[in-house]
N, C-alpha and C positions, 0 to 999 in steps of 0.2 A: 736934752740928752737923747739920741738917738740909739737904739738895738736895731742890729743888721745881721739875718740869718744866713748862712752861706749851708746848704745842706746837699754833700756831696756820696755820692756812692758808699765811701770808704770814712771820711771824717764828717765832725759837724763845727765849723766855726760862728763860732758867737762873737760878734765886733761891739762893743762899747762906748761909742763916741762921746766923752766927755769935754768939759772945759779944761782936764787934765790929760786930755789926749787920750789918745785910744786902746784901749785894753781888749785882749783876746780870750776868749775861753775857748777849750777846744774839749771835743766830747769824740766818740768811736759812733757812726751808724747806729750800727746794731749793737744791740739788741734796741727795739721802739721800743721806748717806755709809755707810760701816760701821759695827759698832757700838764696835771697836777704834780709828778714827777719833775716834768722837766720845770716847770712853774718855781719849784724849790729850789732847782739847783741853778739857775738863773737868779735866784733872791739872794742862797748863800754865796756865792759868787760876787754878785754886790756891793754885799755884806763885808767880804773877805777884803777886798778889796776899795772898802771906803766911798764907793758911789753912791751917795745920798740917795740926787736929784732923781727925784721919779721919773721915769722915759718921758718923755714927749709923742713919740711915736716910734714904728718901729720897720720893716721892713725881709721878705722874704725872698732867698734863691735857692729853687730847689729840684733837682734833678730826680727827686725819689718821691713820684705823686702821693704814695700813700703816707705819708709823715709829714705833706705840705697842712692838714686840717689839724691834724695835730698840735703840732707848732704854731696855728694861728690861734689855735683857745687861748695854748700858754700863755703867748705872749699878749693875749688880749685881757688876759686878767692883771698885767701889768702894766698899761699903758691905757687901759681903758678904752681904746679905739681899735678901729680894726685895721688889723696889719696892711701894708702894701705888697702886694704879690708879684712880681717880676714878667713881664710879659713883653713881646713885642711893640705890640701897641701904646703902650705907655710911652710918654715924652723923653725919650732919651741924648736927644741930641744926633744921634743917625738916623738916617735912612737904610733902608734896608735890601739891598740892592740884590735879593736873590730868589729862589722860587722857594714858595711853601715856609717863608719867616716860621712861623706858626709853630714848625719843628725845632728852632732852633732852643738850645738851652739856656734857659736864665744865666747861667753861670757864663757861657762866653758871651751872654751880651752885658753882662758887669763888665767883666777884664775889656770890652770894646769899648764901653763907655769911657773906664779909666785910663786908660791908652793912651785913646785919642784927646782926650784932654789934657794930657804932659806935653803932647807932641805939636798937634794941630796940623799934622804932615802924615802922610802913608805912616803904619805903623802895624806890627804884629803882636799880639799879646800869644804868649807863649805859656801851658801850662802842663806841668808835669804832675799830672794826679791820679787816681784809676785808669785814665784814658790821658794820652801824650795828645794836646788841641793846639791849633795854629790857628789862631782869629784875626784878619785883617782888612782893616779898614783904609782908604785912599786918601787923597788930597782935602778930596771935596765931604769927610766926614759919612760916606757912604760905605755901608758894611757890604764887602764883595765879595764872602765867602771863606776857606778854612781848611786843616785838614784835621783827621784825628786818626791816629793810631794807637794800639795797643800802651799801657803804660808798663813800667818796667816792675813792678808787681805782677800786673796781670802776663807778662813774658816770662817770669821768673816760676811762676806756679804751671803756667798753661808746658812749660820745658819738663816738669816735673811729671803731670798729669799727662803726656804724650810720648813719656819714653819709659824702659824697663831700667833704665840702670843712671837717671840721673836724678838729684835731689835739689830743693831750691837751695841759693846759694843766698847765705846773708847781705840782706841788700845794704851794701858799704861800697863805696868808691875802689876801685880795683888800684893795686899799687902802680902797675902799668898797664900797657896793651897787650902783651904778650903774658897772658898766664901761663902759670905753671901746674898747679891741679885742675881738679875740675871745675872745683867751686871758684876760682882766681877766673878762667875760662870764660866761665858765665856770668862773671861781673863786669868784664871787659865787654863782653857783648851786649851785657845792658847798658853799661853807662857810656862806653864809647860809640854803639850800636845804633844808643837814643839820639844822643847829641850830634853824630854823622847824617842820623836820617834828617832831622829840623833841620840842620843846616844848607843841605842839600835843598826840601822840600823849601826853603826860602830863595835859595839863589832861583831856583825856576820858577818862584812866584814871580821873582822880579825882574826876569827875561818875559816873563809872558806879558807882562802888566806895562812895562818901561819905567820901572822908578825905584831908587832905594827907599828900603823899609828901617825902621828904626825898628826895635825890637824891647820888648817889655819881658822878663819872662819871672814865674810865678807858681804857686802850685805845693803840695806838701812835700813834692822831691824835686822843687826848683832850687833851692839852696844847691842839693846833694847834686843835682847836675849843669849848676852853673858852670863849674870848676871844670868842665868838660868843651866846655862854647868855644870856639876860637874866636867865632864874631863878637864884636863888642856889644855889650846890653847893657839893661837895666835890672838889675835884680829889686825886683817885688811881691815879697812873701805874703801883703793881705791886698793885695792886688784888686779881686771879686769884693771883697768887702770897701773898697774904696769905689768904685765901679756902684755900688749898691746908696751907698751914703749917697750919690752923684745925683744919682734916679730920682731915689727920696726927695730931695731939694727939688731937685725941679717938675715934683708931680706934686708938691702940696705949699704950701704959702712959708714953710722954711728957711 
């Protein structure tokens, strides 16, 4: 049994790879707790849910350095080994085809790993989550770069914090494109707004590059703006955590 951290800005996904498949926990960033804390709620979880088997080992991606030390005690008191921490360098199956690897996040190099391994062809993994990322990898299993923009939280808040008279608008799927208040307005601009920029920001990857892309897409508001894609995808809600499992295996005798 495998534990796979996914630790993002905004959520914290915990993946559980069992012989009964995979089970999710999901936790809010903030507030950090201990690492005794979290140690508990990783066991009642378990617990809750019938997973005997003691881990085997465990794995980490994490975009928020100061929570990465954290989370290795945790889960080192439950697996008794030391966790694996997500890096470039580590045997992924890519190549890394751009300047300064080094910067790139754990997180889009999961969703590359698991991409590219559905596909074994050009492909972009797509994720809608604090920040809207575009990860894509070519023919030859070679990561050639990305985009990222604002996610439609951080547009929803940053609309609010930058004008005198407008308010976040619940973030739900706008009935249409043409709103009618204001909060209807700003829903259409996120959701139609998101999903127009990806689409776009793909067709010119694949003018610039010559080749179609298959498309993955993923994220805690990948669901909510699948429904928005024209282009065809793949909708893959633990996406990074499949990506992570992938790593796992092939950096330890697995």
């Amino acid at each position: 049994m495998l534990i796979a951290l996914d630790i993002g800005n905004s959520s914290i996904n915990i993946g559980y790879f069992t012989e009964m498949g995979l089970f999710v926990q999901k936790m809010t960033t903030s507030p950090l707790l201990s690492s005794s804390q979290y140690s508990l709620l990783f066991s009642r979880y378990m617990e809750e849910k019938k997973i005997d088997k003691r881990p085997e080992g465990s794995i980490i991606s994490s975009v928020v350095s100061d929570y990465t030390m954290v989370f290795m005690k945790a889960l080192k008191t439950l697996t008794s080994s030391e966790p694996l921490v997500v890096r470039w360098t580590l045997k992924t199956g890519l190549e890394f085809a751009i300047p300064n690897p080094e910067g790139l996040g754990s997180d889009r190099i999961a969703n590359a790993v698991a991409a590219y391994e559905s596909y074994k062809s050009p492909v972009a993994a797509v994720d809608f989550g604090t920040a809207s990322t575009v990860t894509v990898v070519n023919r030859d299993a070679r990561y050639i770069g990305g985009v990222i923009l604002p996610g439609i939280r951080l547009m929803n808040a940053s609309l609010a914090k930058g004008t005198s008279q407008l308010q976040e608008a619940p973030l739900k799927p706008p009935a249409s494109a043409l709103g009618g208040d204001t909060a209807q307005c700003i829903q259409s601009g996120l959701f139609y707004g998101t999903a127009g920029a990806v689409e776009r920001i793909l067709c010119e990857i694949e003018k610039e590059n010559g080749f179609k892309l298959n498309v993955v897409v993923s994220g805690g508001f990948g669901e909510l703006i699948s429904g928005f894609l024209q282009r065809k995808h793949d909708l893959r809600p633990h996406l990074t955590l499949e990506g992570l499992r992938l790593i796992y295996m092939r950096n330890t005798d697995a």
